[in-house]
C-alpha positions as CSV (number, residue, x, y, z in Angstrom):
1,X,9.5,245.0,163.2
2,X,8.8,242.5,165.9
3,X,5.7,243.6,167.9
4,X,5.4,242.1,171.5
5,X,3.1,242.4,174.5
6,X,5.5,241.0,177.3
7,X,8.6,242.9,178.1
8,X,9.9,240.5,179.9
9,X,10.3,238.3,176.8
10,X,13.1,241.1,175.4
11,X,15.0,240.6,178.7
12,X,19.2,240.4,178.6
13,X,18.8,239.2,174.5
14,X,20.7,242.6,173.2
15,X,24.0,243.9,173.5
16,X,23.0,247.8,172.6
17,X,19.5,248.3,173.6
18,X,18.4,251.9,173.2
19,X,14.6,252.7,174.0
20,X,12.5,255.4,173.7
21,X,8.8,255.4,175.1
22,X,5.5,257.1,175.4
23,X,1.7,256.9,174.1
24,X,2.2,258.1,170.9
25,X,-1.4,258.4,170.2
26,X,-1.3,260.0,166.4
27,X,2.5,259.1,166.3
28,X,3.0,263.1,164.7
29,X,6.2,264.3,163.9
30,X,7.5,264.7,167.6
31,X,6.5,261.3,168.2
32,X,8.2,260.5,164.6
33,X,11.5,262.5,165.5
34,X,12.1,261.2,168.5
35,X,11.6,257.6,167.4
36,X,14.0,258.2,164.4
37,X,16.9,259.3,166.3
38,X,16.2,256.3,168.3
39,X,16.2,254.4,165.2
40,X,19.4,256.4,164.5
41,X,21.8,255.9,167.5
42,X,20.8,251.9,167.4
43,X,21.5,251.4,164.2
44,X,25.3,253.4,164.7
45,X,26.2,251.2,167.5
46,X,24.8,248.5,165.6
47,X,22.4,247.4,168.7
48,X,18.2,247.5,168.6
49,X,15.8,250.1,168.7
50,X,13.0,249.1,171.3
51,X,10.1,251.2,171.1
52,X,7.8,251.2,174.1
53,X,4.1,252.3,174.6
54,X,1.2,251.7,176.6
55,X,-2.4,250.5,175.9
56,X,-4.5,251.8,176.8
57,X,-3.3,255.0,176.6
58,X,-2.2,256.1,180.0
59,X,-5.1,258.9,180.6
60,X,-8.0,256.3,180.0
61,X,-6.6,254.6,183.5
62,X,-5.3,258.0,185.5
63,X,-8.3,260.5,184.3
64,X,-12.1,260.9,184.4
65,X,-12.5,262.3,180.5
66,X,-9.7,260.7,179.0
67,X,-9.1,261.9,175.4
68,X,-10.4,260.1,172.0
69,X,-7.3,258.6,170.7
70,X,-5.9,259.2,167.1
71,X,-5.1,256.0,166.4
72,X,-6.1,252.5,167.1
73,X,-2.9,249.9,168.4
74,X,-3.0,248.4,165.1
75,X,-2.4,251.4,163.2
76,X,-0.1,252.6,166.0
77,X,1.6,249.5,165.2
78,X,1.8,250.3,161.2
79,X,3.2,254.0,161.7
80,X,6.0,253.3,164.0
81,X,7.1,249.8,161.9
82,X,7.5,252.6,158.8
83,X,9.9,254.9,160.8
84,X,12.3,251.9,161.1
85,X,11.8,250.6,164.5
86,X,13.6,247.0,166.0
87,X,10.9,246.2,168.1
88,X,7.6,247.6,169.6
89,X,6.1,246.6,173.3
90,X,2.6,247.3,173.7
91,X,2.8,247.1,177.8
92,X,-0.3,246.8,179.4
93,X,-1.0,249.7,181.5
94,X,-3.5,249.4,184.4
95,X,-3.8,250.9,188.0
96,X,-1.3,249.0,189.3
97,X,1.4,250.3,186.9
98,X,0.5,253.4,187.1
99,X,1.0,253.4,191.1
100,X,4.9,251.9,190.3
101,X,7.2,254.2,191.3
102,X,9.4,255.2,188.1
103,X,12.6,254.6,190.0
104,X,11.5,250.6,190.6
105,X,9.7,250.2,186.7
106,X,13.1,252.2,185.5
107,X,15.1,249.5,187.1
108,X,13.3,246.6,187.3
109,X,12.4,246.6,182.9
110,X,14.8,248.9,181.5
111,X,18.0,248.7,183.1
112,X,18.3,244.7,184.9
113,X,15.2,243.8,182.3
114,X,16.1,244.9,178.6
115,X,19.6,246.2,179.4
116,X,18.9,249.5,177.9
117,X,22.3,251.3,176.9
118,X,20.3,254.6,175.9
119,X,16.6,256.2,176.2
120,X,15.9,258.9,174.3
121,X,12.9,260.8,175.8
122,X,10.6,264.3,174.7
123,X,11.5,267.4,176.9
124,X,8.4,266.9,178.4
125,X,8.0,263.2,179.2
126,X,6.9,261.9,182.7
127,X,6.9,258.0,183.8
128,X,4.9,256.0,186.7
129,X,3.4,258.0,189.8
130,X,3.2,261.0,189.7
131,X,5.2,261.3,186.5
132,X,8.0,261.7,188.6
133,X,10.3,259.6,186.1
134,X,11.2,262.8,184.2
135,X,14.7,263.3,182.4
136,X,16.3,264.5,186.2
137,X,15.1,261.0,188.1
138,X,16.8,258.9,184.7
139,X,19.8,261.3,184.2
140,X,20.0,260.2,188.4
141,X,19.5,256.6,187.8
142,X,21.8,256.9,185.1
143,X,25.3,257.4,186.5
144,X,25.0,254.6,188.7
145,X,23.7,252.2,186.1
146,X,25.6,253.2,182.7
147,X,23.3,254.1,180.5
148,X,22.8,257.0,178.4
149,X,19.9,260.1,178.6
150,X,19.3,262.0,175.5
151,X,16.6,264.5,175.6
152,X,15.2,265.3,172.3
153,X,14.0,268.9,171.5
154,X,10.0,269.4,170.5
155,X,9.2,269.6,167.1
156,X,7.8,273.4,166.2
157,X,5.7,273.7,163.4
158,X,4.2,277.4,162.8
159,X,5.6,278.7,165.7
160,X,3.4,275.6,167.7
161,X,4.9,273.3,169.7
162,X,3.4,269.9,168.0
163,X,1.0,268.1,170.6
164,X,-1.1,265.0,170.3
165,X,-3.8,267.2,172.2
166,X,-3.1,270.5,169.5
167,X,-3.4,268.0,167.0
168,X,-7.1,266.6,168.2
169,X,-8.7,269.8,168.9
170,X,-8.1,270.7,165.0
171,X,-9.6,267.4,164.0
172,X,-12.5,268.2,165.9
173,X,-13.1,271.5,164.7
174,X,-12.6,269.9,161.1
175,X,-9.7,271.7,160.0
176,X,-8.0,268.4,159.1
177,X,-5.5,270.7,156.1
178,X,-4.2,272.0,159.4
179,X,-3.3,268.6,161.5
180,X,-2.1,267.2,159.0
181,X,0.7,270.0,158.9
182,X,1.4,269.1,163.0
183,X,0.9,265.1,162.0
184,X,3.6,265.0,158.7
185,X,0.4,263.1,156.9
186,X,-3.4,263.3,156.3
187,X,-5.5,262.2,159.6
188,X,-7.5,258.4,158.7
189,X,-9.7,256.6,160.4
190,X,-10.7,252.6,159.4
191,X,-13.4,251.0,159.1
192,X,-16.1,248.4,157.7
193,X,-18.5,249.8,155.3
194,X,-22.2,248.4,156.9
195,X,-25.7,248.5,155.0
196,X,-27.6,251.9,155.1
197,X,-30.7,253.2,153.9
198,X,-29.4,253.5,150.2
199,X,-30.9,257.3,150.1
200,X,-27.9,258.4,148.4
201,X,-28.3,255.6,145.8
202,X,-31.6,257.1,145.0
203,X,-30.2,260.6,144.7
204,X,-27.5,259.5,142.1
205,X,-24.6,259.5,144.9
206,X,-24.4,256.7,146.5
207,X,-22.5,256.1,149.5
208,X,-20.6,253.6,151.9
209,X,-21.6,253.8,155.6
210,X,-18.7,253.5,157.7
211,X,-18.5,251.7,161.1
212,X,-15.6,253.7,162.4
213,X,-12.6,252.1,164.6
214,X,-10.9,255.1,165.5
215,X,-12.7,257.3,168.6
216,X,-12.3,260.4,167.3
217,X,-14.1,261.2,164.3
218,X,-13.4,264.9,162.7
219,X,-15.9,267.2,163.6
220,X,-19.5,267.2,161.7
221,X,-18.7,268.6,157.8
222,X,-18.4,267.6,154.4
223,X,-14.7,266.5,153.7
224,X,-12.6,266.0,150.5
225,X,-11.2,262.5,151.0
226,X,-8.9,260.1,149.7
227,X,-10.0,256.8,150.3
228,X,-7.4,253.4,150.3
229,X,-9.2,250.3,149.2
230,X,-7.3,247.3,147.9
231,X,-4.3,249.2,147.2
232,X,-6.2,251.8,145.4
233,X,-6.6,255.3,146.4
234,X,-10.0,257.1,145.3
235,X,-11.5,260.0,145.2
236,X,-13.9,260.8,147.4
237,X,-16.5,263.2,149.7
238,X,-17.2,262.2,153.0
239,X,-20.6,263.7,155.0
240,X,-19.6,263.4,158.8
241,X,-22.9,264.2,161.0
242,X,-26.6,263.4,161.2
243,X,-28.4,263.4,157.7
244,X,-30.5,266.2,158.9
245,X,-32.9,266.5,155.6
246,X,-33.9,262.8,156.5
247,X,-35.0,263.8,160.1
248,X,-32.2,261.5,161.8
249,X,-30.2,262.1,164.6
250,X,-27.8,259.7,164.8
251,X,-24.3,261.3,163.7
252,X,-22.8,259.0,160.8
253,X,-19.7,258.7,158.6
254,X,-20.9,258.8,154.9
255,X,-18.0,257.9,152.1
256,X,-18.8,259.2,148.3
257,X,-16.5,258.1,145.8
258,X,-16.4,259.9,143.0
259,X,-15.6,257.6,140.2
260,X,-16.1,253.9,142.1
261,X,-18.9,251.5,140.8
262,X,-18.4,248.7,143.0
263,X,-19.7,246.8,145.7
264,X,-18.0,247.6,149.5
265,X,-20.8,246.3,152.1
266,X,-18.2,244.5,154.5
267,X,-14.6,245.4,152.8
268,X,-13.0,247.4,155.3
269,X,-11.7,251.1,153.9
270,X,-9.0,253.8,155.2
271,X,-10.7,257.4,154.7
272,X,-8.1,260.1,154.8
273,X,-9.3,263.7,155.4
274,X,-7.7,266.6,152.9
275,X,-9.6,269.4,153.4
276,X,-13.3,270.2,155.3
277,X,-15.4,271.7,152.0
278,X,-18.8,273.2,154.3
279,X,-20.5,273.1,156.8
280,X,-23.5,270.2,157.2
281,X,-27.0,271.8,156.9
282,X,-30.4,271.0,156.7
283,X,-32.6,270.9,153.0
284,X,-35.8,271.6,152.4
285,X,-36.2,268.6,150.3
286,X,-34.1,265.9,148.4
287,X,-33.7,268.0,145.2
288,X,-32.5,270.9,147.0
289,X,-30.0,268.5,148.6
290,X,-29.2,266.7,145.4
291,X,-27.8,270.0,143.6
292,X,-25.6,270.7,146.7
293,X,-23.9,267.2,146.1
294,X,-23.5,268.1,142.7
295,X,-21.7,271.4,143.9
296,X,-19.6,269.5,146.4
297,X,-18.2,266.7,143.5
298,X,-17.5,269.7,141.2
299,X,-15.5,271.6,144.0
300,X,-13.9,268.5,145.0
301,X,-13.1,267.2,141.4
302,X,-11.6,270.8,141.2
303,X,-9.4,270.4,144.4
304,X,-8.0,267.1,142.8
305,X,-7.0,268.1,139.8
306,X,-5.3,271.5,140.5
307,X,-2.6,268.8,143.0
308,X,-0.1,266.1,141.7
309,X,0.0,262.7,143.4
310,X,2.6,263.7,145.4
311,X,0.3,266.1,147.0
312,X,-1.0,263.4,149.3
313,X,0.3,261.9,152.2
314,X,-0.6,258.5,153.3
C-alpha cells in the first residue's frame, strides 16, 4: 500500500479510481466493510482503491472536547494496508479545509483531481462545512460528472449500530471483551517501556512501565493482556491507574508478563486488552497487595489456558 500526504500527487495517474473516505479512528468493522467493498469494486474493474482520511481527526479542528482517538496515524496506517487497500492519503485537515465547501473539495480533488470513477461512503457520512457533502450533494454532483455513488449499509453487531464513539465509551468503562466484538479485534495501545520505581520487582512481579502513544487508555482496572514483542505474543496482566498502596497519584500503565525474564527498558511493546479482571483498589500494605497479584496470575493463567490461539485477535 502506498501511503501519501499530498493528494495532489495521485492526480489523473488511474484509469478506475474508486475512493472511499472518512476518520476511521479505530478502523472497526464499519470502517473495515466499507473499505473492503472499496477494495472490492477496484479490484473488479481492475482500477485502484484510494483510501482517504484526515489527520487530525476532523473533531480536534471543528470541536472544543474533541474525542481521544483509538488509533495513532501509524497504526491507522497498518489496519487499513491489511484490508487490502491501493493507496492511503493522510490529507491534512485544518480550519481552512474544514470551511471548503464540499461541492468545490468534491470537484476540485475527487472528480478533476484523482478522477474518481466511484466513492463508496457510510449511510451517515458528511464532508466539508457543514457536512453538507452527504450522499444527496454527491449522488447531485454525480450525474453531471460520471461517477458512481454507492452507499454502504452500517454494520449491526448485537442489535448496535457499530460506532467509533460506542466503541470508546466501552474502552473507557474497561469492558474491552465488549469493543473488541464492535472492533472485529482486541483494542491495543503502543508504547516504550520507561524506568519505574521497580516496586513490583521487589514484590516478585515485576513490571514494564509504559509511555503510552495512543490518547485513550482503557479505563483504571486490572486487565488480562496479550502483549506483541519481537514477533512474540506473551502473556500478561496489565494495572491501568494510580498505584494507590504506594500513595501516588499519577494514573500509569503497568505490563506484567507472566512468563518473560527479559530486559524491555526502551523496546517499544503492543498491549492488547482481553478482558478487565477487577477493579483497582487500595492495600493496607505490600503483603496484602502481593497475594492479590498472586490471585490475579492464577485467574489470568486460568483465562489462557481454557482458549486456543485462535482465540486472539491481533
Amino acid at each position: 500500500m502506498k501511503v501519501v500526504r499530498d493528494i495532489s500527487s495521485l492526480y489523473n495517474r488511474f484509469s478506475f479510481p474508486v475512493v472511499t473516505l472518512g476518520n476511521f479512528d479505530g478502523v472497526h468493522l464499519g470502517h473495515q466493510y466499507v473499505i473492503k467493498e472499496t477494495v472490492a469494486r477496484a479490484r473488479k474493474e481492475r482500477g485502484t482503491s484510494i483510501v482517504i482520511t484526515f489527520t487530525p481527526h476532523t473533531k480536534k479542528v471543528l470541536v472544543d472536547d474533541p474525542p481521544l482517538l483509538m488509533t495513532t496515524d501509524e497504526q491507522k496506517k497498518e489496519l487499513i494496508g491489511k484490508l487490502g487497500a491501493d493507496i492511503l492519503v493522510f490529507l491534512p485537515f485544518d480550519e481552512r479545509v474544514a470551511a471548503t465547501p464540499a461541492r468545490d473539495f468534491v470537484l476540485t480533488h475527487l472528480v478533476y483531481g484523482i478522477g474518481m470513477k466511484a466513492i463508496y461512503l457510510s449511510r451517515y457520512f458528511g464532508l466539508g462545512k457543514g457536512r453538507e457533502g452527504d450522499s444527496s450533494l454527491l449522488r447531485e454532483l454525480s450525474a453531471e460528472h460520471r461517477f458512481e455513488v454507492v452507499v454502504v449499509d452500517e454494520v449491526i453487531v448485537e442489535g448496535e449500530i457499530v460506532s467509533s464513539s460506542s466503541i470508546r465509551e466501552r474502552i473507557v468503562a474497561g469492558k474491552v471483551d465488549e469493543a473488541a466484538c464492535f472492533l472485529g479485534r482486541n483494542y491495543f495501545i503502543d508504547g516504550k517501556v520507561i524506568p519505574g520505581e521497580r516496586r513490583g520487582a521487589r514484590l516478585s512481579f515485576p513490571t514494564a512501565n509504559l509511555k503510552p502513544e495512543n490518547e485513550l487508555i482503557p479505563g483504571d482496572g486490572v486487565y488480562i493482556t496479550l502483549v506483541s514483542y519481537k514477533g512474540e505474543k506473551l502473556y500478561s496482566l496489565t494495572n491501568i491507574g494510580p498505584p494507590a498502596t504506594f500513595g501516588v497519584k499519577e494514573r500509569r500503565v503497568e505490563v506484567h508478563l507472566l512468563d518473560f525474564n527479559g530486559e524491555l527498558y526502551g523496546e517499544r511493546i503492543r498491549v492488547h486488552f482481553l478482558k478487565r479482571l477487577r477493579p483497582v483498589r487500595r492495600f493496607d500494605d505490600e503483603e496484602q497487595l502481593k497475594r492479590q497479584i498472586e490471585d490475579d496470575v492464577s485467574r489470568a493463567r486460568d483465562y489462557f489456558s481454557s482458549l486456543s490461539p485462535k482465540s486472539f485477535s491481533h
